[in-house]
N, C-alpha and C positions, 0 to 999 in steps of 0.2 A: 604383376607388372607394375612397375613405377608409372604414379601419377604424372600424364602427360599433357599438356593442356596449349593452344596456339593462341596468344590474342595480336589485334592491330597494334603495331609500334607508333610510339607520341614523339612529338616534338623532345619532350623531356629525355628519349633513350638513344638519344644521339652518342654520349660516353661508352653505354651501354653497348651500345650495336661497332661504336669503331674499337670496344674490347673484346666483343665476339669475333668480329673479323680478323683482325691485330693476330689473335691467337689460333684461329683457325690456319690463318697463312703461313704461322712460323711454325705448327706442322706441318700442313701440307707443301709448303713450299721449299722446305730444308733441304738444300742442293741444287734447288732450282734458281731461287734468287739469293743475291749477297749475303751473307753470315753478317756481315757487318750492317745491311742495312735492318734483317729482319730483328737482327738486336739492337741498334742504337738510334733508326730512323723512324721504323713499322708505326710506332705506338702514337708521333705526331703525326705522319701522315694520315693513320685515319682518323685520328682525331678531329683534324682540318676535314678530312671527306666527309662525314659522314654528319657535323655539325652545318658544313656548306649544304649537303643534300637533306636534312630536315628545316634547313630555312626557307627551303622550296617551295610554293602553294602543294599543299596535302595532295592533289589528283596526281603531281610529279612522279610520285612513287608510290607502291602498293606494299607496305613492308609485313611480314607476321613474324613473331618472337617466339620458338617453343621452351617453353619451359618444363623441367624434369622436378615434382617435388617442388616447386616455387623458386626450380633457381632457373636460368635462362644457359641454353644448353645449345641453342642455335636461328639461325633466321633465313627465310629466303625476301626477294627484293624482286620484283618486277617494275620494269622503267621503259614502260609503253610506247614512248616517244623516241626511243633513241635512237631505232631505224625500224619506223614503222614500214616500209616498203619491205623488209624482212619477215614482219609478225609482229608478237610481242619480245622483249627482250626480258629473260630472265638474269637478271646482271648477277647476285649473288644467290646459292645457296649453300649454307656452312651450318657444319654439326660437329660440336669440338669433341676432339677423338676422347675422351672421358664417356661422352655420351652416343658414341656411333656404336651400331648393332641392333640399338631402340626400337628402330624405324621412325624415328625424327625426319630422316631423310626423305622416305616416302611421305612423311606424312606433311611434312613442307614443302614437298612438290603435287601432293594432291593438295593442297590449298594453291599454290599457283595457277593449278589446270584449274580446278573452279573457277576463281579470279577472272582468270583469261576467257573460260566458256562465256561465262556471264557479262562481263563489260566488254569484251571482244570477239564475239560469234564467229564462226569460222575465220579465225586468224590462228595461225601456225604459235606455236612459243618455241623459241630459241635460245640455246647459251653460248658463251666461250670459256672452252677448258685448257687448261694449257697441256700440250702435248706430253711431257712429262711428268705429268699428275696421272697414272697411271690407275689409280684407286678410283678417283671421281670419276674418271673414264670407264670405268669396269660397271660403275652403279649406274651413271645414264643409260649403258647399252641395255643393263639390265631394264632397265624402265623403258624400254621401247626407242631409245635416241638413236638418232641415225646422223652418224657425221657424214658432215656435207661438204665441208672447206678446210683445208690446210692454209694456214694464212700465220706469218711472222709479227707479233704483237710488242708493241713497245709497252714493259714494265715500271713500274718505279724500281731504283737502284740501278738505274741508267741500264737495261738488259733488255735488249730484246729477242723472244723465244718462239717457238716453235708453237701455233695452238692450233684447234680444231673448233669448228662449228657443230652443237649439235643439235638437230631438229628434230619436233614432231609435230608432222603435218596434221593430225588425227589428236585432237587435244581430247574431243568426248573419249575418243578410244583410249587415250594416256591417264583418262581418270577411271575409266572402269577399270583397265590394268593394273594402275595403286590400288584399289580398293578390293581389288581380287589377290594382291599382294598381300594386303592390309591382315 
């Protein structure tokens, strides 16, 4: 098995992290949002995201970077404040399709569920997927998600889409499940 290893993202992996995303979305989202945006707009808009969200005080966000081999292969992103009367908010997790199969995924979302057990004790963690991402949908249920909301999301490329809430109220139980996955 390929060396796989998760550390906390710096200030410094701002490029980093809006070239992880940038690419994760122009596969996963191809059909979903503009062709024209995810080609000609994607790569400064998260440029801007993601340099605005590490200029944040460090508690803002909780980021980890996996790396495959020493290259950086994906990350998840919890952003605790966003709508804590929810839970926590798991805003991003991405594993660019080079590297899915790994268990990246799992193992990016059992660092959340730690994350979340530990700085947030019974608080639920949450995502949004978009209803047409049909893959990522398939691996949350796998991991115990239980959608909860159908709710209409405005995108960047002026789109707005169809998404789904997914929950797990049972975070201890979502990490012994990765790890029994693991």
């Amino acid at each position: 098995m390929s060396d796989i290893t998760l550390r906390p993202a710096l200030a410094i992996d701002h490029a980093l992290l809006a070239s992880l995303h940038a690419r994760s979305w122009q596969h996963a989202y191809a059909g979903l949002l503009p062709a024209g945006f995810l080609r000609d707009e994607l790569d400064g808009f998260m440029a801007a995201k993601w340099a605005a969200r590490l200029a944040e005080p460090a508690a803002t966000y909780h980021i980890a970077i996996a790396e495959v081999e020493g290259k950086a292969a994906g990350f998840v992103c919890l952003w605790p404040a966003a709508e804590p009367h929810k839970g926590v908010y798991l805003d991003n997790l991405h594993v660019l399709p080079g590297y899915q199969g790994l268990g990246l995924g799992r193992r990016l979302m059992a660092w959340a569920a730690a994350a979340v057990q530990q700085g947030w004790p019974q608080q639920p963690v949450f995502l949004y997927v978009l209803a047409g991402n049909a893959g990522a949908r398939a691996v949350y249920q796998r991991m115990g998600g239980f959608e909860t909301i159908h709710q209409d999301v405005a995108m960047p490329g002026n789109v707005t889409l169809p998404a789904m809430q997914v929950m797990w109220q049972d975070v201890p139980g979502l990490l012994a499940l990765l790890q029994r996955q693991g």
